[in-house]
C-alpha positions, -999 to +999 in steps of 0.1 A: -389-117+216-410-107+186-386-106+161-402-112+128-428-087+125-439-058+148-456-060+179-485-042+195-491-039+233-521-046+248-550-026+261-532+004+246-550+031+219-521+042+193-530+078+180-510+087+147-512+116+124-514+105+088-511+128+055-509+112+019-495+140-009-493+137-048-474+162-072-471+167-105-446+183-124-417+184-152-392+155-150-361+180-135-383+206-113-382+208-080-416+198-058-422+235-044-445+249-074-459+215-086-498+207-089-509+182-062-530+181-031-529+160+004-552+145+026-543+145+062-561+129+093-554+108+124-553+076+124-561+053+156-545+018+161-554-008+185-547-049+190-582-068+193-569-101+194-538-122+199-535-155+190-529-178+216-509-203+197-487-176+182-485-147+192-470-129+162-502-134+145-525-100+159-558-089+148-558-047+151-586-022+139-575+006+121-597+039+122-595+068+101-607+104+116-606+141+112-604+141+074-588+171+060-580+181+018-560+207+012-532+221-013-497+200-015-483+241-020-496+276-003-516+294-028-532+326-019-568+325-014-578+335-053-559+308-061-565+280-041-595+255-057-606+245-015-611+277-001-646+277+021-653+241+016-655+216+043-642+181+033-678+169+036-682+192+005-652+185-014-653+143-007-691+143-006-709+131+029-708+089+014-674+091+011-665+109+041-687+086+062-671+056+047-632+066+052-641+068+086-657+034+086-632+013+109-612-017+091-599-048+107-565-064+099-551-099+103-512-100+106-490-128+105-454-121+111-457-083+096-472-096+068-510-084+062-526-118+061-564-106+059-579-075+053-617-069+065-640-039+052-670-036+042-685-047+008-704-019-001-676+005+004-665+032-030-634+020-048-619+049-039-623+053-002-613+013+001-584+024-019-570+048+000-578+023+028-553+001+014-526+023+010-530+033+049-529-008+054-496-014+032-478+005+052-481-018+083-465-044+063-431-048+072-406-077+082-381-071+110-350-089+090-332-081+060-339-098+029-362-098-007-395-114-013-428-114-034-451-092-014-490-088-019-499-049-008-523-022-031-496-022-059-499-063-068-476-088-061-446-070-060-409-079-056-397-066-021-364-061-007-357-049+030-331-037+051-325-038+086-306-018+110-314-014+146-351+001+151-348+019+114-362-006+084-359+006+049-385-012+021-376-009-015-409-017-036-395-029-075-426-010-092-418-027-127-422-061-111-460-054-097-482-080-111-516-058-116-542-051-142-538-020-158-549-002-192-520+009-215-498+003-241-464+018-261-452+031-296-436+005-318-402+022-325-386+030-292-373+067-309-410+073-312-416+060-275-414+069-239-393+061-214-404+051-176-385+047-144-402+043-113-389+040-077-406+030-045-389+032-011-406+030+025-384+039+053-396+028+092-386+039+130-392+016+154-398+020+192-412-004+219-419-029+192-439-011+169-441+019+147-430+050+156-432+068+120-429+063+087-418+078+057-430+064+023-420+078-013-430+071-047-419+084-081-429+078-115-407+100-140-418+095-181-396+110-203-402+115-243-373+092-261-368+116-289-368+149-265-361+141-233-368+174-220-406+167-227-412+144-200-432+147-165-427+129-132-457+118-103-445+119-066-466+103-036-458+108-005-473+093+025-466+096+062-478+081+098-463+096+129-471+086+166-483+113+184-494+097+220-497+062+231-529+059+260-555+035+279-574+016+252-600-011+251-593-046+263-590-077+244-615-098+227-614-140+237-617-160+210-601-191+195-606-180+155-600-144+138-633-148+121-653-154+155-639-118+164-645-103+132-679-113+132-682-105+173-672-068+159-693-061+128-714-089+113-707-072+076-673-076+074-660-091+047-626-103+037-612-080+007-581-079-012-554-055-006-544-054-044-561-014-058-591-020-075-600+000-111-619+034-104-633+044-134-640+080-133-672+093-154-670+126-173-697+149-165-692+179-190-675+156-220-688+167-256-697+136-279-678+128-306-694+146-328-697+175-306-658+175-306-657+166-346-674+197-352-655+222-333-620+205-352-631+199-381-624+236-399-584+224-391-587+192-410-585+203-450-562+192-470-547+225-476-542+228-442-526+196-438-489+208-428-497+226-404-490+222-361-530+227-358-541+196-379-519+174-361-532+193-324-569+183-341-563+149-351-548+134-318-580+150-294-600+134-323-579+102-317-588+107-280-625+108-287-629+083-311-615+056-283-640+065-258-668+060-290-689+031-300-694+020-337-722+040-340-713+074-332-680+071-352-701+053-384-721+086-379-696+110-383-682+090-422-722+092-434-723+128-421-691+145-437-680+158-470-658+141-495-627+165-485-626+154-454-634+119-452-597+108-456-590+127-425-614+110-407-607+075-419-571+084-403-578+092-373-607+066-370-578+035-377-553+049-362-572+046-330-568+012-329-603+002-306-620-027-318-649-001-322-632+018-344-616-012-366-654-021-368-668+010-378-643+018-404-647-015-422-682-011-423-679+021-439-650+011-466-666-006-494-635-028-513-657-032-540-661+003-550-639+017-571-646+049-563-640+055-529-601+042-539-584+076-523-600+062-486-592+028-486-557+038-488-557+065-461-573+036-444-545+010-455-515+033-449-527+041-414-530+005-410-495+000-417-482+030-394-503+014-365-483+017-334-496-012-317-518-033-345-536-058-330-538-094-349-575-090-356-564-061-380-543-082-398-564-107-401-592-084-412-566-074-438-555-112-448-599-111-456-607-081-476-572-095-500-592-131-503-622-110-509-635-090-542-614-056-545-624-033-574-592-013-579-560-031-587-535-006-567-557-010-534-552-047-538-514-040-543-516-015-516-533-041-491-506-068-497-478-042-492-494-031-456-496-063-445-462-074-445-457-038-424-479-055-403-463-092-400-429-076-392-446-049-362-466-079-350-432-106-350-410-071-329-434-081-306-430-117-302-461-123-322-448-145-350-463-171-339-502-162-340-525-179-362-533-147-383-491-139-386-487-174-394-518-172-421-508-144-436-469-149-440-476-188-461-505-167-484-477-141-492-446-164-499-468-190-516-488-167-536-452-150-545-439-186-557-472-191-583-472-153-600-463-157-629-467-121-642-444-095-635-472-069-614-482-097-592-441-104-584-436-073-578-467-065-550-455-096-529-418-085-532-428-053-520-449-074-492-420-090-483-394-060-485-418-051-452-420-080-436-384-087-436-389-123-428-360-144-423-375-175-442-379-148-470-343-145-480-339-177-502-366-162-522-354-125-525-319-137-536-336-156-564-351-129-579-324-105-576-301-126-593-319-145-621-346-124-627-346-088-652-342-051-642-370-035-620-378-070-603-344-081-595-332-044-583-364-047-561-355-083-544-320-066-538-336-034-524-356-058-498-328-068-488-308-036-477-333-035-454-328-069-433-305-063-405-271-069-420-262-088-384-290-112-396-279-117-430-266-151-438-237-157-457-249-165-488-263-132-490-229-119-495-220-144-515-247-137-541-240-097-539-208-104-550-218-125-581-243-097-591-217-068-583-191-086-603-211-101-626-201-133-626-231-151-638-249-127-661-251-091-671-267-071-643-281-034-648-262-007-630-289-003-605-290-039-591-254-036-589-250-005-572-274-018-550-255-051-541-223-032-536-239-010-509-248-044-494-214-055-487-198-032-478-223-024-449-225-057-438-188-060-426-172-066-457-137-087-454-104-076-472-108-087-502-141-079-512-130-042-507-100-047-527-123-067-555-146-036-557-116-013-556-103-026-582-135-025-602-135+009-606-124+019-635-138-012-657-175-005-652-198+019-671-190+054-673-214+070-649-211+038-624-175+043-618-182+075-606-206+068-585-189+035-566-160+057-564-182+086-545-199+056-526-162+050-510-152+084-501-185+088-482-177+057-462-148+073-456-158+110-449-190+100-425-164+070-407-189+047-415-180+005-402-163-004-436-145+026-434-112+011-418-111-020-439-114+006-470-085+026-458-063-011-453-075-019-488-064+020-502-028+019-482-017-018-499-031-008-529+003+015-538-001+029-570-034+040-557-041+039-594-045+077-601-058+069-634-087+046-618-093+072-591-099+103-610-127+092-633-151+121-644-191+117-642-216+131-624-231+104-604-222+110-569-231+100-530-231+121-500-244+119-465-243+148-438-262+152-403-295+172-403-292+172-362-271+164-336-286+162-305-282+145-268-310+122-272-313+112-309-297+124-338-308+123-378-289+119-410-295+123-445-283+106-472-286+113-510-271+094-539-274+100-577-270+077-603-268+083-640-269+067-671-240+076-698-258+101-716-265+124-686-301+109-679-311+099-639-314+062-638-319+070-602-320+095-573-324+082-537-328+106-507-330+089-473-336+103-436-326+085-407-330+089-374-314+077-341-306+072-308-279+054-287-295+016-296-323+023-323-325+034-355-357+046-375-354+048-410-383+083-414-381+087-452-372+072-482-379+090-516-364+073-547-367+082-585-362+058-609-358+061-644-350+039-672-351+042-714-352+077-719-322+080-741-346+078-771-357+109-759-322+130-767-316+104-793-287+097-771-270+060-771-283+037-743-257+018-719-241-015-727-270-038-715-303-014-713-304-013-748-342-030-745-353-014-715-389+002-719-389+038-710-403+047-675-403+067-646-414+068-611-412+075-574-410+050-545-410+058-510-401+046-475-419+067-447-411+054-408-401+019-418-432+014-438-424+008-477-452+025-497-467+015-532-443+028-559-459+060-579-454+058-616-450+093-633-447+075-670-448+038-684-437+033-725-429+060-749-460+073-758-469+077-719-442+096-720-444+117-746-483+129-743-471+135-705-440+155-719-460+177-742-485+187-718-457+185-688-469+211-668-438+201-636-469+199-615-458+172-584-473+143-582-487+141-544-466+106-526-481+104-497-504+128-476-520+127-449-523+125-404-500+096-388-497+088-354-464+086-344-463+086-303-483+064-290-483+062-255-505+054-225-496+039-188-522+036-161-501+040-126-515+026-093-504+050-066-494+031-033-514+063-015-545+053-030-555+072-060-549+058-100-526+083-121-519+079-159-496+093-183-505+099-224-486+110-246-494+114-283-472+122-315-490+134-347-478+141-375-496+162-406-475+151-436-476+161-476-449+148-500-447+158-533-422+151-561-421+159-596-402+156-630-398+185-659-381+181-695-375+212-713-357+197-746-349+233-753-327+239-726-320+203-725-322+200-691-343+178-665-352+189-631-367+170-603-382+185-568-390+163-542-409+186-516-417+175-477-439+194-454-445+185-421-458+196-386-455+175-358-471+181-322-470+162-293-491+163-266-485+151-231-509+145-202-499+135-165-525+131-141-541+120-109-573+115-111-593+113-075-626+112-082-631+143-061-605+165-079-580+159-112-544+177-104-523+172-130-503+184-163-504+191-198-477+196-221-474+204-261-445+205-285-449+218-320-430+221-351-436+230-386-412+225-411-404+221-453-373+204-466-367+206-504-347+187-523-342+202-561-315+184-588-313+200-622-291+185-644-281+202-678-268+177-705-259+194-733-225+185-726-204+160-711-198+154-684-232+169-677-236+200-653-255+187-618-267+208-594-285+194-561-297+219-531-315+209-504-329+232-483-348+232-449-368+265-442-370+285-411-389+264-385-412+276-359-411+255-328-430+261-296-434+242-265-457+249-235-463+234-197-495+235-180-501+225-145-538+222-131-559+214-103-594+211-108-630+203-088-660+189-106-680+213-099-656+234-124-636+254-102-598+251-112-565+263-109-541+269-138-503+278-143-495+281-177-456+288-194-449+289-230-419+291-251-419+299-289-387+305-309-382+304-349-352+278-358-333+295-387-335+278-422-307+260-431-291+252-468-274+217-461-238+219-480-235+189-499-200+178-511-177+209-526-180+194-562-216+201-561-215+233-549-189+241-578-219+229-607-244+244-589-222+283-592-220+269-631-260+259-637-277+284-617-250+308-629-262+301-666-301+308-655-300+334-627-281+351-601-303+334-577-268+313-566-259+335-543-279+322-520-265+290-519-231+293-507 
């Protein structure tokens, strides 16, 4: 008995009836209005040879007949892209003659041992060839295996009962080339699942039909209704079983394949590439003109800019150097730093080349590009080391302006950490650039240079970095030390080593030196997020109350927000408060105005974001520092999106107020530092020394200073899918985001009152594309998400008393978002079907309630001003 693979009768002609369907569509829909098309036609099977020795090793020929295309769904005749075409007109005559080209197919125990075609044959035709051939494939007993068929080397499992065999295909195992790559923050990225199952009836030793069924679903991490799903079907049915040719006599396969057809040859079964041409494509800088209107800065926070600058992104990877350098010598200065985005952040080797061309280090002039260029470097979503070590060059190299250089150090440590997520620590550029920055960092020796390779370093987050950070946050002064400690907030507190702790604790408490407040604000919030035992959160408990004014307040608003947001140290804290029994009133119910809050923006299924906003002031009612943070997350991953800090220091000369017990020397300044998606940026400074600061007080016009500006590529994402049917299908999906955020920083001595405004505006849109590209017809789907939104964060602190009045608001206005689906099916020639659906709604604005104590001062300071409080609460 035949029992290992299945068995074909002799002198018999098998006559099938074969169809092959694909459909796209949204993730959850059902397949009845999805874009798609199938090919049908019969399919005749015969044995040519058995070999004597064994006989489960059979030779059959395989031939393909009656072509038809047609649409995977009714649509009436306006609708329906094939009507009055023949296939010859839709495939082409080539092709069609070719598909119906018999093959020839060596078997050994089910398993397809040899496939025979011709040499000459169009990718696409041998393609869907080989999907006709994998499905003969089968073994008749249960069990798994490595099996060669058009997807690769896949993993196969099978399952046996009776004449019914079920093959399960484990797509993510398939060993095959193919384009593609992902986002480096899994929020930002998109999930896959794909499923492959094959299900057989036998009768009489062979095939009587089979089912097969593919599905690829991709769905957006971060909004995981976005998402779209590829189905291929395929089928093979015996329809009638009659008189066929005889055998052939031979001792070798090859004697009969070359008795048959002298140009046979022996192909593989794995899908080869088809690279599709495009007929009608504009060049680049066709396409640059027609976007380009979008792309001023003013109209940089809008949905439109970031539509613009991810087609652009599309474009400029199917450029050479040459067209893209001829787009930077064509444009205008006012839009060159939307171009130098878009240009690095498509990551070709073209476009690295062309950019670096253009970017001349040396001149001081072009300084506001060779940022753009840097920060886009450092928001890369998959940086490749040859932009690194282009990076680790241009730093040895001559660089005219002193911030680039800073700037340049600072992106590549975003760099060294994205490369080292990726198990890329080890490459020689990683490796080269990680000993320049910690050995460069051990030999400055003045306080600017310490500072850019801290910052480097507070990107990198290296392990072997630690030693050094907790060095300079505990022996060294003020800005540099309260920089080392800020690096390392942002390690992983998992990763920390003990003697991180250790060291937090001697800076909190002082136990080596006088610290400023920030440092050791800093180094409590260290502990106690990195699991803090029982008696550290007693020893800072019982802290409060001996520490500077203003800092008392704020560790004591630090604690209740661990407790109010459940945060880990939470339950220790609440151990701590219970043994603690006189619960101190006295220590507990210190005034101030220094305080700490966080609050959810969103809560969502799939990811949910956070804000956080402290305030720390010095004694006399002056901000030694604001920081507002935004974090977003899902079930496993966290993204920190936006860090704006505002630090000032020596400015109680101004109000000829008395400076805090240990910043009696400290030089007056003030200045922003922020953290957008992971990525520290350079530090802004608003003022440096008194007389910066009083020439900028006197002509203080509260204009904001512009942080950071710009088009970042968020989503990132591009899969090329082999279909077992045949065809290649691939799924994009791009994030952009059009960015502008602006803070500022007004005296009025008069009122005596200070005011900051940090201002965000931002548009995201995402833009999804599913398709299945034959090169006869491209069915597929597009879809678009877009958002525009402002969030404002105002303080205003009035100190003409004590404690001083604070009032913070935060405010989100109302948000238009609108998503849309579009399903197509389309013929070179330009004939196409569409369905289109849209949805637009307006999200309201929101005012986010910070803690009740604040809403009291604000009723008190705007009270004072205007009657505009209303509006608040």
């Amino acid at each position: 008995g035949h029992t290992t693979g299945p068995s074909l009768n002799n002198d018999k002609l098998y006559k099938f009836a074969y169809s092959a369907e694909v459909y796209v569509d949204r993730a959850k829909a059902s397949l009845q209005k999805s874009a798609g098309y199938r090919i049908s036609s019969g399919v005749d099977v015969n044995l040519l040879w058995r070999n004597p020795e064994n006989d489960d090793n059979q030779l059959i020929k395989i031939k393909i007949s009656d072509v038809q295309v047609e649409n995977v769904n009714e649509r009436p005749a306006a609708k329906n892209i094939f009507k009055g075409k023949s296939t010859e007109k839709i495939i082409g005559r080539n092709h069609l003659e070719a598909l119906q080209r018999p093959i020839v197919v060596e078997l050994i125990r089910g398993k397809v041992k040899n496939f025979y075609s011709y040499q000459d044959e169009p990718p696409f035709t041998q393609n869907i060839k080989r999907g006709l051939v994998s499905l003969f494939q089968l073994q008749l007993h249960s069990g798994s295996a490595p099996e060669v068929d058009i997807s690769g080397k896949c993993n196969t499992t099978y399952h046996v009962r009776q004449d019914q065999v079920t093959k399960i295909k484990a797509l993510d195992s398939c060993e095959i080339e193919k384009q593609g790559f992902t986002s480096h923050n899994r929020i930002l990225d998109v999930s896959t699942k794909a499923t492959s199952a094959t299900v057989y009836v036998l009768e009489d030793s062979f095939i009587k039909s089979i089912k097969a069924e593919e599905n690829y679903v991709m769905l957006l991490n971060s909004r995981r209704k976005t998402g779209a799903k590829i189905v291929s079907k395929q089928r093979l049915e015996l329809k009638s079983v009659q008189a066929g040719p005889g055998l052939i006599a031979a001792k070798q396969v090859a004697g009969v394949v070359k008795t048959l057809d002298s140009s046979y040859v022996a192909v593989t079964l794995v899908a080869e590439p088809v690279k599709s041409e495009c007929k009608k494509c504009p060049s680049l800088s066709q396409h640059w003109q027609s976007i380009k209107e979008h792309m001023h800065p003013e109209k940089l926070s809008k949905a439109e800019a970031a539509r613009s600058f991810l087609s652009f992104i599309q474009n400029i990877r199917k450029a050479t150097k040459e067209e893209i350098l001829k787009i930077f010598r064509s444009e205008n200065k006012e839009l060159l730093p939307q171009i130098v985005d878009a240009v690095t952040s498509a990551q070709t080797p073209e476009s690295l080349e062309a950019v670096l061309e253009f970017l001349d280090f040396k001149d001081a002039s072009t300084s506001v590009l060779q940022e753009r260029f840097l920060y886009a470097c450092g928001f890369a979503s998959h940086p490749s080391e040859m932009l690194l070590k282009s990076l680790t060059v241009k730093f040895k190299g001559d660089i005219a302006n002193e911030e680039i250089r800073e700037t340049l150090v600072i992106v590549m440590g975003a760099l060294i950490r994205k490369l080292c997520d990726r198990e890329g620590c080890k490459l020689p550029a990683v490796v080269e650039a990680k000993r320049m920055i910690l050995n460069r960092l051990e030999q400055a020796r003045k306080d600017e240079n310490v500072r850019m390779y801290l910052l480097a370093l507070k990107n990198a987050l290296l392990p072997e970095a630690i030693p050094v950070l907790l060095k300079y946050a505990e022996s060294e002064e003020g800005p540099i030390s309260n920089l080392a400690a800020t690096a390392l907030q942002r390690y992983n507190p998992s990763l920390l080593p003990k003697e991180v702790k250790e060291t937090m604790n001697r800076i909190y408490h002082q136990n080596r030196k006088v610290h400023e407040k920030t440092v050791r604000t800093t180094a409590a919030a260290i502990i106690l997020n990195s699991n803090p035992s029982y008696m550290e959160v007693k020893n800072i408990l019982l802290s409060i109350g001996e520490l500077p004014l203003e800092m008392n307040k704020y560790m004591l608003s630090m604690i209740q927000d661990i407790l109010h947001f459940e945060m880990p140290a939470s339950k220790t804290i609440r151990r701590v408060l219970k043994d603690m029994l006189a619960h101190n009133y006295d220590r507990f119910s210190k005034m101030g105005s220094s305080s700490a809050y966080s609050g959810y923006i969103t809560r969502g299924p799939d990811i949910s974001s956070t804000y956080s906003l402290d305030i720390l002031y010095s004694g006399s009612g002056i901000l030694r520092r604001s920081n507002m943070n935004i974090h977003i997350f899902d079930r496993n991953t966290e993204l920190h999106a936006s860090q704006v800090v505002i630090e000032a220091q020596g400015l109680e000369s101004i109000i000829a107020a008395t400076p805090d017990e240990g910043e009696e020397n400290l030089d007056s300044f003030a200045g922003m530092s922020a953290i957008l998606f992971d990525v520290q940026l350079r530090p802004v400074t608003f003022f440096q020394g008194y007389g910066d600061l009083m020439s900028k007080m006197l002509s203080a016009t509260g204009d904001p200073i512009n942080v950071v500006k710009g088009l970042i590529l968020l989503t990132d994402y591009l899969q090329e899918i082999q279909l077992q049917s045949g065809p290649r299908a691939s799924a994009e999906f791009l994030g952009g985001l059009a960015i502008d955020i602006s803070g500022g920083m007004e005296f009025s001595l008069w009122y005596r009152e200070s005011k900051t405004n940090v201002k965000n505006r931002v548009a995201v849109f995402i833009a999804g594309n599913t398709e299945v590209d034959s090169f006869f017809m491209k069915t597929g789907m597009d879809t678009t998400v877009e958002v525009e939104t402002a969030l404002d964060f105002i303080s205003t602190v009035q100190f003409s008393q004590y404690p001083f009045l604070v009032c913070m608001q935060m405010d989100r206005v109302e948000t238009p978002f609108r998503r849309s689906v579009t399903k197509y099916e389309s013929l070179p020639s330009g004939r196409r079907y569409t369905a289109r659906r849209g949805k637009a709604e307006l999200l309201a604005g929101n005012e986010y309630p910070l803690h009740q104590e604040n809403s009291n001062m604000c009723r008190t300071v705007l009270g004072t001003k205007s009657d505009s409080s209303s509006n608040w609460f």
